[in-house]
C-alpha positions in Angstrom: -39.5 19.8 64.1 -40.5 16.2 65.1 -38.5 16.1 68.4 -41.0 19.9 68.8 -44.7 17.4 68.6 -42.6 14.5 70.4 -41.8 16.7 73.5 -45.4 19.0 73.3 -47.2 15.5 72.9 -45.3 14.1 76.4 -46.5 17.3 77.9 -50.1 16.8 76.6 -49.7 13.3 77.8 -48.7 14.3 81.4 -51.7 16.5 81.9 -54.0 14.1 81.0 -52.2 11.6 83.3 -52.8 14.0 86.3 -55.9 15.2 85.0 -57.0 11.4 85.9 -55.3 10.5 88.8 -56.6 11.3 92.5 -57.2 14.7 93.4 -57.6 14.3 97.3 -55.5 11.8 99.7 -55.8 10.2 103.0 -53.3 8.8 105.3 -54.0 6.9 108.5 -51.7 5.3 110.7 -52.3 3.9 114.7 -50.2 3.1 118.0 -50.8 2.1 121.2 -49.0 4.2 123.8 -48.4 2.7 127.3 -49.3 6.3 128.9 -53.0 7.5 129.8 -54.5 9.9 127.4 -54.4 13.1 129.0 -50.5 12.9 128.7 -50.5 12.0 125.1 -52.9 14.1 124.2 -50.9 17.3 125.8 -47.9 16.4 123.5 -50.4 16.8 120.6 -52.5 19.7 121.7 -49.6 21.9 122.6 -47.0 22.5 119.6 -44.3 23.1 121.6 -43.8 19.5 121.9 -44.1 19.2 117.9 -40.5 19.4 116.9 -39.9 16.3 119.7 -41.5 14.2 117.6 -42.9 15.1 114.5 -40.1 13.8 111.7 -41.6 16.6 109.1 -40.2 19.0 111.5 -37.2 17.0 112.8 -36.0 17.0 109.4 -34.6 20.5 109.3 -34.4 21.9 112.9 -33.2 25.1 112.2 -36.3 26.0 110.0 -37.9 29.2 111.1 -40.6 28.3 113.6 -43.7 30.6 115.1 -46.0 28.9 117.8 -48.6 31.4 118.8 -52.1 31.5 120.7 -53.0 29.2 124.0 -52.1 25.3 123.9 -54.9 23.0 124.1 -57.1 26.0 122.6 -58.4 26.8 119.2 -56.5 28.8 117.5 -52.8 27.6 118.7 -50.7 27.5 115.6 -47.4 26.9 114.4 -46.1 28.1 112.0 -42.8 26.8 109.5 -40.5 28.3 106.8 -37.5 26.4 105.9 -35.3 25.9 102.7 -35.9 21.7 102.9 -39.9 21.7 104.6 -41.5 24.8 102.5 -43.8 26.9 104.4 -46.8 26.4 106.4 -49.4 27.0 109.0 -51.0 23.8 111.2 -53.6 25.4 113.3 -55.8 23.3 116.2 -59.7 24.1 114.4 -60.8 22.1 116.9 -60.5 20.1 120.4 -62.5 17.9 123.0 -61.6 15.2 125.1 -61.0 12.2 122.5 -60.0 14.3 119.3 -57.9 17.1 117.9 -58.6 18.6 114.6 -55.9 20.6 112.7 -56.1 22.9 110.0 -52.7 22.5 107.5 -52.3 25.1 105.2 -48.7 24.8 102.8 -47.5 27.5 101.4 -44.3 26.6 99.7 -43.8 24.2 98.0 -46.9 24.5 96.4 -49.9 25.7 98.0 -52.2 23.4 99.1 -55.0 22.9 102.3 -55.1 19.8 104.5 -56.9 18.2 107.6 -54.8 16.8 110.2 -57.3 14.8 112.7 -56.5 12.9 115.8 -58.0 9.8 117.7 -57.1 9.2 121.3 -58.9 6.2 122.9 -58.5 4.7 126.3 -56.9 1.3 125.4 -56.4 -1.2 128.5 -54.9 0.2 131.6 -52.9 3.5 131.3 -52.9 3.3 127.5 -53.8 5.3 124.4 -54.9 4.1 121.0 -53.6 6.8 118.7 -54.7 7.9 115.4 -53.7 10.1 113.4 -55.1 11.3 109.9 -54.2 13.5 107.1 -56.8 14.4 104.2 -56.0 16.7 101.8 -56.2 18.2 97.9 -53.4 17.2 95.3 -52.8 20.6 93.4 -53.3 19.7 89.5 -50.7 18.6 88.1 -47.2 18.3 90.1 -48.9 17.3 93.4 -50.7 14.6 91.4 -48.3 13.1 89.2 -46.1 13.1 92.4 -48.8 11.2 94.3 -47.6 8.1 94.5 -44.2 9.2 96.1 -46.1 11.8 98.4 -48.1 9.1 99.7 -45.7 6.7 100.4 -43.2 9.5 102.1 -46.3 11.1 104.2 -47.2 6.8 105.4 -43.5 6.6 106.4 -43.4 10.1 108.3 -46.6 8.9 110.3 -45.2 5.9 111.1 -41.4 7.3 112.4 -43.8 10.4 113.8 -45.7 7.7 115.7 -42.9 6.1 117.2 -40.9 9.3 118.2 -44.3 10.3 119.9 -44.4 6.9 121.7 -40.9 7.3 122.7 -41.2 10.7 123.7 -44.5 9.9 125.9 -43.2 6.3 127.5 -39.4 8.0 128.3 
């Protein structure tokens, strides 16, 4: 009966744990791209380009993939279902000249909404300042007790992500 409260008082614990750790997130990471902007932009505004160089998707290549609506246009989406990467939806809310804004919905493994924004400046002569952002919710209580590990995986996805774009975009 003792090891019964021990293990119901480690759950208890647990829930308060995530009940007071963050319930939102934000990662930001930057490159400079020796290319002009309209050219990195395109490989960001049209998601046919996204399995080149996003890692999230280069990690299981023969997930299920749907890319729908106009690129460069609200409304293009892309959407993922794979055994290793869950499900998804990232859909462009938003584009002008100098930013891209993406809706992220996950489906599997647990559902949860994000914001996927990019920054393109003009940065010296034929080159791009890139940033990109994700903002999102932790679901209560995996996704939080599991922050610190998401964080640190999603920072070293944008940074590989960053370079593959870079590499993609210089040749």
């Amino acid at each position: 009966m003792i090891i019964l409260y021990i293990l119901v008082g480690l759950f208890l614990l647990l829930l308060i744990i995530a009940a007071l750790l963050p319930s939102k997130y934000n990662v930001e990471k930057s490159i400079i791209i020796k290319r002009p902007k309209s050219e990195v932009t395109e490989k960001i505004a049209d998601l046919n380009h996204l399995k080149d160089w996003n890692p999230w998707q280069r990690a299981e290549p023969t997930a299920k993939a749907i890319i729908s609506g106009n690129p460069r246009t609200a409304g293009h989406r892309y959407e993922w279902n794979g055994k290793k990467i869950g499900a998804g939806k990232l859909t462009i809310r938003d584009i002008d000249r100098k930013h891209i804004h993406f809706d992220v919905e996950f489906i599997r493994p647990w559902k949860s909404k994000a914001s996927d924004n990019w920054l393109f400046e003009d940065w010296g002569t034929n080159e791009t300042k890139v940033t990109w952002q994700n903002v999102g919710q932790l679901p209560y209580p995996i996704a939080r007790l599991m922050w610190p590990m998401i964080i640190k995986n999603q920072n070293r996805q944008f940074v590989e992500g960053l370079d593959n774009l870079k590499k993609l975009c210089e040749g």
